[in-house]
N, CA, C and O atoms as a GROMACS GRO file, in nm:
protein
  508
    1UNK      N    1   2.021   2.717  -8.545
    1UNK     CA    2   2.094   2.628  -8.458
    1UNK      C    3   2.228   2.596  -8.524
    1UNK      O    4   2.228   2.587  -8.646
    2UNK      N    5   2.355   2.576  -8.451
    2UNK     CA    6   2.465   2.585  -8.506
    2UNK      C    7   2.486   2.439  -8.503
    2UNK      O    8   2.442   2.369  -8.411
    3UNK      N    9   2.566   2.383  -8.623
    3UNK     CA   10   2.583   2.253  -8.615
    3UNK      C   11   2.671   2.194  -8.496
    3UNK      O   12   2.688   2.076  -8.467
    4UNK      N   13   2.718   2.295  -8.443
    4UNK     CA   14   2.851   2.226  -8.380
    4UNK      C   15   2.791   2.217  -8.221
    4UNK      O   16   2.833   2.156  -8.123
    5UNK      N   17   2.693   2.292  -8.236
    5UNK     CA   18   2.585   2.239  -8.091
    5UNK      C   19   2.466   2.103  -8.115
    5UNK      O   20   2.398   2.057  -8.024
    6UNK      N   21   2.463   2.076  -8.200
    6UNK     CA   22   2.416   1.958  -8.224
    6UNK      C   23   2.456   1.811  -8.254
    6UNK      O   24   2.560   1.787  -8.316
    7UNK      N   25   2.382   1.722  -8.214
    7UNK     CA   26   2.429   1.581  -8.236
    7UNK      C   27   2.351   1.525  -8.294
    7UNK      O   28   2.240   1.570  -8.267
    8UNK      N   29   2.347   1.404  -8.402
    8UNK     CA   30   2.270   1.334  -8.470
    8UNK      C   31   2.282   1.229  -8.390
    8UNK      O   32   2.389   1.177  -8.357
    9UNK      N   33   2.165   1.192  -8.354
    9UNK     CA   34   2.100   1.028  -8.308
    9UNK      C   35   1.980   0.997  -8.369
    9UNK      O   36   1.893   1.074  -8.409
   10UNK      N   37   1.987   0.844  -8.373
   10UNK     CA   38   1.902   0.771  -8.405
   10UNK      C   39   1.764   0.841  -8.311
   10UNK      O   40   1.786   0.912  -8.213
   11UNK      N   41   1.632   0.811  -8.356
   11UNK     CA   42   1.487   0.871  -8.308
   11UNK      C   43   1.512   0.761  -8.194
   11UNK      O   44   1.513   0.829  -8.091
   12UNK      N   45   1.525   0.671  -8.169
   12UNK     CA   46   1.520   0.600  -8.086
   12UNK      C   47   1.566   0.641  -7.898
   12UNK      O   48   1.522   0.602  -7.790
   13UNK      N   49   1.685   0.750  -7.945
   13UNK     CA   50   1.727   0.790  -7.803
   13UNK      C   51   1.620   0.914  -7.753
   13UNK      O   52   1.638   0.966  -7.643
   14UNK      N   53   1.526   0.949  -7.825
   14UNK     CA   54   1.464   1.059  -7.806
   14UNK      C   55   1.310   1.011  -7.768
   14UNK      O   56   1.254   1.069  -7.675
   15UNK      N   57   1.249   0.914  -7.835
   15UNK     CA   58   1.149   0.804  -7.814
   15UNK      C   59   1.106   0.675  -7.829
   15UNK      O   60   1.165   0.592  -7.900
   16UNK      N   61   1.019   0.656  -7.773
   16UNK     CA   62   0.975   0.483  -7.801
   16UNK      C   63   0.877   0.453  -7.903
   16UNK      O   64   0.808   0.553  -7.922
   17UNK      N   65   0.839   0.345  -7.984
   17UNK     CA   66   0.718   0.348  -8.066
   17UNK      C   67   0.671   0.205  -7.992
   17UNK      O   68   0.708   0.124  -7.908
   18UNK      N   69   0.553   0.236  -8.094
   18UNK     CA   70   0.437   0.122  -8.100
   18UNK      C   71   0.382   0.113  -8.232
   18UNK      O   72   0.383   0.217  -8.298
   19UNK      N   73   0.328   0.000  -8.291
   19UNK     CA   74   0.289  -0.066  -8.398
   19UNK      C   75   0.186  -0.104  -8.439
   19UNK      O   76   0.215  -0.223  -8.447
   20UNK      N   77   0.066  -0.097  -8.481
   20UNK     CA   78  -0.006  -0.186  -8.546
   20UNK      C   79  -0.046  -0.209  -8.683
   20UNK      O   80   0.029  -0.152  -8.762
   21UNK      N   81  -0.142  -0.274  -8.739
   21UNK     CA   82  -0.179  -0.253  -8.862
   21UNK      C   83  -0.289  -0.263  -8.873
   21UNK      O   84  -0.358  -0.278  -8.772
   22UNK      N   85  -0.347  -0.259  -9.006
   22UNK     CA   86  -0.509  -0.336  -9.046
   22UNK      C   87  -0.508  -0.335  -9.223
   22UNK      O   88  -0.505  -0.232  -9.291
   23UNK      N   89  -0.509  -0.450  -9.266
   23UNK     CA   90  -0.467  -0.438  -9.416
   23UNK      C   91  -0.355  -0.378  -9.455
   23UNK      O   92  -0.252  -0.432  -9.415
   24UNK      N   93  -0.344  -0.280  -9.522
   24UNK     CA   94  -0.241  -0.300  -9.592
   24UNK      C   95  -0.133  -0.104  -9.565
   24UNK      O   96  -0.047  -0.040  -9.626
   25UNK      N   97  -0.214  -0.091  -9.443
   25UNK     CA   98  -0.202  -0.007  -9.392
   25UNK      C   99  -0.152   0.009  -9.225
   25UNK      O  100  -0.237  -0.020  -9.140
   26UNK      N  101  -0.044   0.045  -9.190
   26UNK     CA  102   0.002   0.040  -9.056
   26UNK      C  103   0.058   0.213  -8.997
   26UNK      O  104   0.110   0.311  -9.050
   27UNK      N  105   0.015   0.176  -8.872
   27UNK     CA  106  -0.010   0.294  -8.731
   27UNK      C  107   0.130   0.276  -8.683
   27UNK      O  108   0.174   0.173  -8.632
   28UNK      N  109   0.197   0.385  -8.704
   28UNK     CA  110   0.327   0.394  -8.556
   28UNK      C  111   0.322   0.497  -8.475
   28UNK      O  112   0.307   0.608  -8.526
   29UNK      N  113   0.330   0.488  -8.371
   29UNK     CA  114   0.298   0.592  -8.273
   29UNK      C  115   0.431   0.611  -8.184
   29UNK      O  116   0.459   0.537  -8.090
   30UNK      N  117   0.503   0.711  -8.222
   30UNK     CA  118   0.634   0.769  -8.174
   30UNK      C  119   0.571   0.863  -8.042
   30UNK      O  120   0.476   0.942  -8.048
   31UNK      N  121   0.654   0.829  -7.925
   31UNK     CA  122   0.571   0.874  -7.769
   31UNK      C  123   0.735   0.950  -7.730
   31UNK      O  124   0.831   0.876  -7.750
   32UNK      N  125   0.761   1.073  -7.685
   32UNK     CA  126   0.849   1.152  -7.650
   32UNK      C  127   0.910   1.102  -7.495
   32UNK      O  128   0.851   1.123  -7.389
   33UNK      N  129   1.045   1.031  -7.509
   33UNK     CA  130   1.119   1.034  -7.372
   33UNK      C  131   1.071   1.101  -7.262
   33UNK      O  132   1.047   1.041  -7.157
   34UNK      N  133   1.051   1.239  -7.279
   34UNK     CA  134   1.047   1.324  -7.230
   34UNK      C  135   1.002   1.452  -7.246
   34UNK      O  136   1.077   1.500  -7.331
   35UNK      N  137   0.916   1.540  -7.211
   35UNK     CA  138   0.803   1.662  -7.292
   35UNK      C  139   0.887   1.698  -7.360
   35UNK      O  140   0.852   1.690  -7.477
   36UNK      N  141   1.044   1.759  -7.341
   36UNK     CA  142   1.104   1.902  -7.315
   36UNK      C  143   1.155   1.830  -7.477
   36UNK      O  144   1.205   1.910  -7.555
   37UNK      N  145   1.144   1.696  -7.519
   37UNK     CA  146   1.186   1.669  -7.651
   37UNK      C  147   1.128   1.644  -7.778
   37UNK      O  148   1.164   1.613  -7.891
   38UNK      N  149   0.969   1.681  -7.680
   38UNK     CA  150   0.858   1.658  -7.818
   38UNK      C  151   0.848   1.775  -7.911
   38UNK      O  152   0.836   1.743  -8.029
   39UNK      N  153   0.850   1.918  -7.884
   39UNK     CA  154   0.884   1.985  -7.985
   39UNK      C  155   0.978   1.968  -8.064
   39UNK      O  156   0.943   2.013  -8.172
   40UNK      N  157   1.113   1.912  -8.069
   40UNK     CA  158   1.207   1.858  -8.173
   40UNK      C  159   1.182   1.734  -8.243
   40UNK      O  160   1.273   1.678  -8.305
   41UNK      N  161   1.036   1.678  -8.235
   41UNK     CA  162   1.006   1.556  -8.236
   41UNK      C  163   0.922   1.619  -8.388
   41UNK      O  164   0.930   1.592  -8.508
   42UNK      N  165   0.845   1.712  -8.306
   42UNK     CA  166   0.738   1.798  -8.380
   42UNK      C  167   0.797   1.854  -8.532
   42UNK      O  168   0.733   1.865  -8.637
   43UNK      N  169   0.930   1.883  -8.511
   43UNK     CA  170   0.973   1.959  -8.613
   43UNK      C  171   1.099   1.911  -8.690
   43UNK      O  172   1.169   1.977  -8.767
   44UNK      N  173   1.114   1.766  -8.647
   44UNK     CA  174   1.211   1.692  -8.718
   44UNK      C  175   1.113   1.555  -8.820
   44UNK      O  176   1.104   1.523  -8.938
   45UNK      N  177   1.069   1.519  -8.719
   45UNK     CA  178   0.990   1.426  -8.764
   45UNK      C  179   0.852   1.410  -8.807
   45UNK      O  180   0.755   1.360  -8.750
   46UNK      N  181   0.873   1.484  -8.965
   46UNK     CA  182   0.749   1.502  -9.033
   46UNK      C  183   0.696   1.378  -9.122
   46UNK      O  184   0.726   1.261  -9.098
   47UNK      N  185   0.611   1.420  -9.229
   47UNK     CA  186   0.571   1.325  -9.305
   47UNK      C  187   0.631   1.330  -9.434
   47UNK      O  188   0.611   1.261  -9.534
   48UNK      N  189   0.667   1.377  -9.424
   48UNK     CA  190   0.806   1.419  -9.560
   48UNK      C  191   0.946   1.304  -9.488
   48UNK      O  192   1.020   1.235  -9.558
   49UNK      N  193   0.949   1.311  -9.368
   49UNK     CA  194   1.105   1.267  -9.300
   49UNK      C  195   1.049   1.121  -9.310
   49UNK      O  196   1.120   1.033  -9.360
   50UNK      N  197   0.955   1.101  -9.276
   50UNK     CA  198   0.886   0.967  -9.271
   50UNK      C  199   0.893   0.921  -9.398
   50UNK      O  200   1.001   0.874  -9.433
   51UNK      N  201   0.789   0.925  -9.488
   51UNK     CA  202   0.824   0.907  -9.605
   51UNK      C  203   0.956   0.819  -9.686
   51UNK      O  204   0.958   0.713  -9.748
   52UNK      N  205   1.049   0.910  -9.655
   52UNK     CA  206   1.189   0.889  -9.689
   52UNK      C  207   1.251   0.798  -9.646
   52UNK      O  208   1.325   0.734  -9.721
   53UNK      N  209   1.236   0.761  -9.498
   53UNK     CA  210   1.260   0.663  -9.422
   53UNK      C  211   1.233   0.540  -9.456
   53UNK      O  212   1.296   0.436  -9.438
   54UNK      N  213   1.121   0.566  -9.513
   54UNK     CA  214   1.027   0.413  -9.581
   54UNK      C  215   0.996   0.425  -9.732
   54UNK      O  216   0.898   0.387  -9.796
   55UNK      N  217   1.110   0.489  -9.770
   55UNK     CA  218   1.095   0.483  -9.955
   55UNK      C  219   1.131   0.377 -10.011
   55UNK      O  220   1.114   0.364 -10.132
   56UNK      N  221   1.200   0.258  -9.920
   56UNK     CA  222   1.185   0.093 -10.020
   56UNK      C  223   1.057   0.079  -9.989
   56UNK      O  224   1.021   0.032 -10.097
   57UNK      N  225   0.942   0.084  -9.913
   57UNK     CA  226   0.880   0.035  -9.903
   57UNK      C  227   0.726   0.090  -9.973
   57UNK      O  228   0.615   0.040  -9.953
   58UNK      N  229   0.763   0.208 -10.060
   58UNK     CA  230   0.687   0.271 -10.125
   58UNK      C  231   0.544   0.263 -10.085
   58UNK      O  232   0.454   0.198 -10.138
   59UNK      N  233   0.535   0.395  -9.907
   59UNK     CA  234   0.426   0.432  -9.919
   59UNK      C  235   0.352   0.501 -10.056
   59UNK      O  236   0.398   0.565 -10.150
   60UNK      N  237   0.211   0.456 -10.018
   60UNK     CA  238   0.108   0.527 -10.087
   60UNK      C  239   0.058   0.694 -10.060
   60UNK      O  240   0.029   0.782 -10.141
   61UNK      N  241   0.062   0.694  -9.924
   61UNK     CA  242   0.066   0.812  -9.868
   61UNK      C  243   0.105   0.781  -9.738
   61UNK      O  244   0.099   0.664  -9.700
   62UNK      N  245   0.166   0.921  -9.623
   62UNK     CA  246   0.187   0.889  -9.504
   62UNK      C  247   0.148   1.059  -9.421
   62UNK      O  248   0.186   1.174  -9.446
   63UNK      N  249   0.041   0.990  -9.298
   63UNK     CA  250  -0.018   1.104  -9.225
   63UNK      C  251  -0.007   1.125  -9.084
   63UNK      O  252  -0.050   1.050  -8.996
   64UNK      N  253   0.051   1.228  -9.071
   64UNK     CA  254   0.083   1.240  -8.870
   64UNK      C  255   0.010   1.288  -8.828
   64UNK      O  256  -0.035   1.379  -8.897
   65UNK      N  257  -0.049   1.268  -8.706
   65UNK     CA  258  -0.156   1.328  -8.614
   65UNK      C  259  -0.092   1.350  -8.494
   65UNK      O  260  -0.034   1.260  -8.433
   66UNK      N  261  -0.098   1.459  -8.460
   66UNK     CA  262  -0.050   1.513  -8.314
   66UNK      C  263  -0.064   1.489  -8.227
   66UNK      O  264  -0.187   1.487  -8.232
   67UNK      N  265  -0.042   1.464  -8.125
   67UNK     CA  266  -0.079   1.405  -7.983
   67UNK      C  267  -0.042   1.515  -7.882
   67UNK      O  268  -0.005   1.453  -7.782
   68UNK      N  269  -0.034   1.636  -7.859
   68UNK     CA  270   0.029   1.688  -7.775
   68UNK      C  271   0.045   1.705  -7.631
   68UNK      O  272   0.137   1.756  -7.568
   69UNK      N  273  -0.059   1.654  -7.595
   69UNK     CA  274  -0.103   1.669  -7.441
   69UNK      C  275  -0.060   1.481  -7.417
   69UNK      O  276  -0.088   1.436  -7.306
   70UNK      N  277  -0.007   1.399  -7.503
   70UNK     CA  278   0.091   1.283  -7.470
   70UNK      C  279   0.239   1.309  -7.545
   70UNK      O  280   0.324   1.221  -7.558
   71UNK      N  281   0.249   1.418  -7.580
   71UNK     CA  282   0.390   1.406  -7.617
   71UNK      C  283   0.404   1.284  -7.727
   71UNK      O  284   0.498   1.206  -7.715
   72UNK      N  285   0.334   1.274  -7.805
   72UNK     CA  286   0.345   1.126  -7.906
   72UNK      C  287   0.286   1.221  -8.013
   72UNK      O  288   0.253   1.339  -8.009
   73UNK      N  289   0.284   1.105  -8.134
   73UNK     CA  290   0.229   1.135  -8.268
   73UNK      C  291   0.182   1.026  -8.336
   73UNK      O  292   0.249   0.935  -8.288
   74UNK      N  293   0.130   0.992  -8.394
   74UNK     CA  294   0.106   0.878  -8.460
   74UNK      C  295   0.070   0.901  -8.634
   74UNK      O  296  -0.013   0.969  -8.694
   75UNK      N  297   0.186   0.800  -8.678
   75UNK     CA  298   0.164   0.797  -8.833
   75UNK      C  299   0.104   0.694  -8.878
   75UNK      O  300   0.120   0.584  -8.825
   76UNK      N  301   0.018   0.716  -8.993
   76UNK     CA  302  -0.038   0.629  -9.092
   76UNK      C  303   0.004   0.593  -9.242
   76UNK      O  304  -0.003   0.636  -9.358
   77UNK      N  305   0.041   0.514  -9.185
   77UNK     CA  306   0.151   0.479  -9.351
   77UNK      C  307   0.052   0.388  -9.421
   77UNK      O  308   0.028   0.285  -9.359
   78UNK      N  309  -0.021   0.407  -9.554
   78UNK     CA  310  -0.097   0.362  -9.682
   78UNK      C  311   0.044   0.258  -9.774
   78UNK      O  312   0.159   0.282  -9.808
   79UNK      N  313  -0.053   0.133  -9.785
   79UNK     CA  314   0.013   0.064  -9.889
   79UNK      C  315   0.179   0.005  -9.879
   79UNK      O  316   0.267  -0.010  -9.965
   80UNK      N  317   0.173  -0.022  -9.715
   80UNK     CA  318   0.327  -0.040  -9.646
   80UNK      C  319   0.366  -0.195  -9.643
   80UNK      O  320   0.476  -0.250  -9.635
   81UNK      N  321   0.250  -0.241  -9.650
   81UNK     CA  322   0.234  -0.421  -9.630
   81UNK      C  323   0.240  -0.539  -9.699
   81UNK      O  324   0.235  -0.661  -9.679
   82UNK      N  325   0.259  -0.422  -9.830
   82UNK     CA  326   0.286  -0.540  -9.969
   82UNK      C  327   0.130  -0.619  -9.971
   82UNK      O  328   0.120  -0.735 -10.009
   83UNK      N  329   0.006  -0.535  -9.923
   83UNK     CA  330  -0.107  -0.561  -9.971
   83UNK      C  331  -0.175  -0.624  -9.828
   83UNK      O  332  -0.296  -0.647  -9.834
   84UNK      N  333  -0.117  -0.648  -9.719
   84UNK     CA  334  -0.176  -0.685  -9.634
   84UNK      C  335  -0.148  -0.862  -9.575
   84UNK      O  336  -0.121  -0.948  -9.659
   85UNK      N  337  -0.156  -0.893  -9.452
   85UNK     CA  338  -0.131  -1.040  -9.396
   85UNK      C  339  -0.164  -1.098  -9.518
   85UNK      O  340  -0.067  -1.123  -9.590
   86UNK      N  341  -0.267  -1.124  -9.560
   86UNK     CA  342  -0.357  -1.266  -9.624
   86UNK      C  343  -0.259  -1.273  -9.744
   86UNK      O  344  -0.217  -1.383  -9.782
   87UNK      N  345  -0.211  -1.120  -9.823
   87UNK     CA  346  -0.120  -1.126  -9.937
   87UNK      C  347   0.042  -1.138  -9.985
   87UNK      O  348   0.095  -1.179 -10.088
   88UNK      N  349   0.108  -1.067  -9.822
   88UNK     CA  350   0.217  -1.051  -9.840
   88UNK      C  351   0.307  -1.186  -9.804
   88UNK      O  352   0.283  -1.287  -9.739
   89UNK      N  353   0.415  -1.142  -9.874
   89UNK     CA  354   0.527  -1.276  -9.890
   89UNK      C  355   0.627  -1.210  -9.820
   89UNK      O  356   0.719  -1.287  -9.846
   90UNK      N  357   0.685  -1.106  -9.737
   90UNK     CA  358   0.772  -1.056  -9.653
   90UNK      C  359   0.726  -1.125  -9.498
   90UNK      O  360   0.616  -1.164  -9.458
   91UNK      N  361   0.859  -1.120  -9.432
   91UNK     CA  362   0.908  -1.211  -9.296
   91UNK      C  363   0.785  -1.132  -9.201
   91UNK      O  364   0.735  -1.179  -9.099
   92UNK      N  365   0.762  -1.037  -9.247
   92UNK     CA  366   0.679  -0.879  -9.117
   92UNK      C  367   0.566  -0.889  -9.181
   92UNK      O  368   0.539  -0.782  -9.234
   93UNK      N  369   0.477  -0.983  -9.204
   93UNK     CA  370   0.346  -0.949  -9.278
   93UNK      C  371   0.285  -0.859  -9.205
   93UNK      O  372   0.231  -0.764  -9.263
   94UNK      N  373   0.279  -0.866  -9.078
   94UNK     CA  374   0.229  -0.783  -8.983
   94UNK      C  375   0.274  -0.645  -8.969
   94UNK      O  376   0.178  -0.578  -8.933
   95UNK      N  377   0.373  -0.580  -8.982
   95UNK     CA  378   0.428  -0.475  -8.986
   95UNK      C  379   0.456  -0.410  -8.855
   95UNK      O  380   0.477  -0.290  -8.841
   96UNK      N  381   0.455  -0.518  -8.740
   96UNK     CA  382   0.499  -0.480  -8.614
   96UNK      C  383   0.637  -0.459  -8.592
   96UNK      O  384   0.650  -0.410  -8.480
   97UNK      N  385   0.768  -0.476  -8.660
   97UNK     CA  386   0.895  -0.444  -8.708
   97UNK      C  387   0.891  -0.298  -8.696
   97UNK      O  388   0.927  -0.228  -8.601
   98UNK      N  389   0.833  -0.259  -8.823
   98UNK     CA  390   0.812  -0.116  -8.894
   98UNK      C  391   0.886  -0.007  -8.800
   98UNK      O  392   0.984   0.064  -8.823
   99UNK      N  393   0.765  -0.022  -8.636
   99UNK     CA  394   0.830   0.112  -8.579
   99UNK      C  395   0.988   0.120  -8.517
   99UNK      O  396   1.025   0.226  -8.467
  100UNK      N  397   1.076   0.006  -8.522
  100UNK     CA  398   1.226   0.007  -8.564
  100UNK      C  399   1.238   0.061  -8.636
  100UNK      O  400   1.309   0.158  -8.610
  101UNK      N  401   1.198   0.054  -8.750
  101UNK     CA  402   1.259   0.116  -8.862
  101UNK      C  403   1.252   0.272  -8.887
  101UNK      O  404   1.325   0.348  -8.951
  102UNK      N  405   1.101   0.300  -8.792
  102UNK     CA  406   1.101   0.476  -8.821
  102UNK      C  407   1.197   0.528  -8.667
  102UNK      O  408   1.226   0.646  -8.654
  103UNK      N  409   1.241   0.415  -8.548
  103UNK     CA  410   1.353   0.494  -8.511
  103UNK      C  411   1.433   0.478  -8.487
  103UNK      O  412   1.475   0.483  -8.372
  104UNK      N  413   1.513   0.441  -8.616
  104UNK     CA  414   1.633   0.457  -8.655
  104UNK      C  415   1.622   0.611  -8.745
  104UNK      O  416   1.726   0.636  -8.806
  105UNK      N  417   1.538   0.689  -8.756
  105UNK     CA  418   1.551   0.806  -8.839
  105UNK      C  419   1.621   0.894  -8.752
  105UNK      O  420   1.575   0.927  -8.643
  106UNK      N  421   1.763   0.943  -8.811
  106UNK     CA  422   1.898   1.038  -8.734
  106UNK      C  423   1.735   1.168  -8.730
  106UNK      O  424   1.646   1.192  -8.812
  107UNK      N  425   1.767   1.222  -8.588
  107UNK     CA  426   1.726   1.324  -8.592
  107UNK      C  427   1.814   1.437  -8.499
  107UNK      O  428   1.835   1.382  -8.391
  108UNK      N  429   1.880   1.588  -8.499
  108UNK     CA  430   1.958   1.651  -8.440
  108UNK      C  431   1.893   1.740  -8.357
  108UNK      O  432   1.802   1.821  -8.376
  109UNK      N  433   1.994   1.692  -8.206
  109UNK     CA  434   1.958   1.700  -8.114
  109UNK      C  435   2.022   1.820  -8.036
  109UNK      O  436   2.114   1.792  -7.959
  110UNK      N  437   1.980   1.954  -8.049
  110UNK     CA  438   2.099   2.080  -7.991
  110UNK      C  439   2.124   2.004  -7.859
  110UNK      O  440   2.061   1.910  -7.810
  111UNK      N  441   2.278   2.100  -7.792
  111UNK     CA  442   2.332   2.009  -7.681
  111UNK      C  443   2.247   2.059  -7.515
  111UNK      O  444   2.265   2.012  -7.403
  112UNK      N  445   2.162   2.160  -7.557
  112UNK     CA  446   2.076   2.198  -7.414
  112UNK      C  447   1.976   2.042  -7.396
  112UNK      O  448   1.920   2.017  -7.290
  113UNK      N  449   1.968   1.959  -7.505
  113UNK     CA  450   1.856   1.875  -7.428
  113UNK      C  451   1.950   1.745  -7.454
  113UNK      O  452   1.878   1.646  -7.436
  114UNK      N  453   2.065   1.711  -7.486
  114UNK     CA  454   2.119   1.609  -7.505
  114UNK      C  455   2.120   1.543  -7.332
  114UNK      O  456   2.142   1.422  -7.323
  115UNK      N  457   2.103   1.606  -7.225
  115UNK     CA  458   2.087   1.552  -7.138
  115UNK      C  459   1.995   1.423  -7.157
  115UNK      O  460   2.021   1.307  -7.124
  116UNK      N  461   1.894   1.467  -7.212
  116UNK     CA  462   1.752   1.376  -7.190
  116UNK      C  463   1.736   1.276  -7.242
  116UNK      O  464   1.649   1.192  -7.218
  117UNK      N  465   1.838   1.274  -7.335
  117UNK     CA  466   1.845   1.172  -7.437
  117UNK      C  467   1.878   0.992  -7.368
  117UNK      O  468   1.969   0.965  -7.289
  118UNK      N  469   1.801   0.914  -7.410
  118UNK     CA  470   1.799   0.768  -7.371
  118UNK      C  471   1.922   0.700  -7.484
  118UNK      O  472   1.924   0.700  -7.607
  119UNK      N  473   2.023   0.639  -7.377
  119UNK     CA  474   2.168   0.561  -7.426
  119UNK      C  475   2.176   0.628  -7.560
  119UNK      O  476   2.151   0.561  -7.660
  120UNK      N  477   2.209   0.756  -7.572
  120UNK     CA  478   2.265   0.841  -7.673
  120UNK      C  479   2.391   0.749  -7.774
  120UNK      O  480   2.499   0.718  -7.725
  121UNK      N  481   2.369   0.729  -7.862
  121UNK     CA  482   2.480   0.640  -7.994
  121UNK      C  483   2.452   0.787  -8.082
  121UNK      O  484   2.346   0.832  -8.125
  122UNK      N  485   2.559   0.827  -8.089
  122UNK     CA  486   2.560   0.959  -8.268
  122UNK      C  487   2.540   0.874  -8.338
  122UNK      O  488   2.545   0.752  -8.322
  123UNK      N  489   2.508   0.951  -8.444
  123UNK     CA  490   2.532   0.898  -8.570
  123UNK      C  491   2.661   0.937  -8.623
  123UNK      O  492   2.730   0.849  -8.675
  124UNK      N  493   2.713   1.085  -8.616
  124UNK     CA  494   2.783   1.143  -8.633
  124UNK      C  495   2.854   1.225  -8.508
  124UNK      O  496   2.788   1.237  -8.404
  125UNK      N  497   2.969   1.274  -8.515
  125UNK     CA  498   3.061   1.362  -8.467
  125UNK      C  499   2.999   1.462  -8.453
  125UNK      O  500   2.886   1.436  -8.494
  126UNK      N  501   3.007   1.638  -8.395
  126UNK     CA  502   2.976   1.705  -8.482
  126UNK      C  503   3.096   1.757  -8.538
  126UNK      O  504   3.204   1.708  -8.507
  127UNK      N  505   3.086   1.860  -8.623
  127UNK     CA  506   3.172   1.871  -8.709
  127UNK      C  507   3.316   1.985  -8.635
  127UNK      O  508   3.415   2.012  -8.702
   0.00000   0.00000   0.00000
């Protein structure tokens, strides 16, 4: 893919999440705008990309499960909660915030599906 056919946006114009937790461990479930954008979903947004995203917050481990027949995925992020409600001293004990935070992850978007994209903000130009 050539850069100059692509655009960086936030995950957010591409999907929606959802949140939960249980101890000290929290679920985000990234759901695709639209089918035709879940394969770039598939192959941008791994557990490696994840990870990274949330390296202040030093997962323990982090695991995606596929959803394909919903166009979603859902990650399990280990050790995200600063130990869980009963322990943590952060504003999000709950970690219902969180899935903001995984979409804001820039992911590039070639310009055949930039149609689909929800209130498109770049991150960048392309070059």
């Amino acid at each position: 893919m050539n850069a100059n056919d692509t655009l960086a946006v936030p995950l957010h114009c591409l999907a929606h999440g959802r949140t939960g937790d249980k101890g000290d461990r929290s679920n985000i479930s990234v759901i695709a705008w639209h089918p035709a954008l879940y394969p770039l979903l598939v192959e941008q947004v791994t557990e490696q990309a994840v990870a990274r995203q949330f390296a202040h917050r030093r997962p323990q481990r982090v695991m995606r499960h596929l959803l394909p027949h919903l166009q979603a995925m859902n990650f399990v992020l280990d050790g995200v909660l600063d130990g869980g409600v009963n322990d943590a001293l952060n504003l999000d004990s709950h970690g219902k915030a969180l899935s903001f935070l995984l979409l804001d992850l820039p992911v590039a978007v070639p310009q055949a599906l930039q149609p689909l994209l929800r209130n498109p903000s770049p991150l960048s130009p392309p070059p």
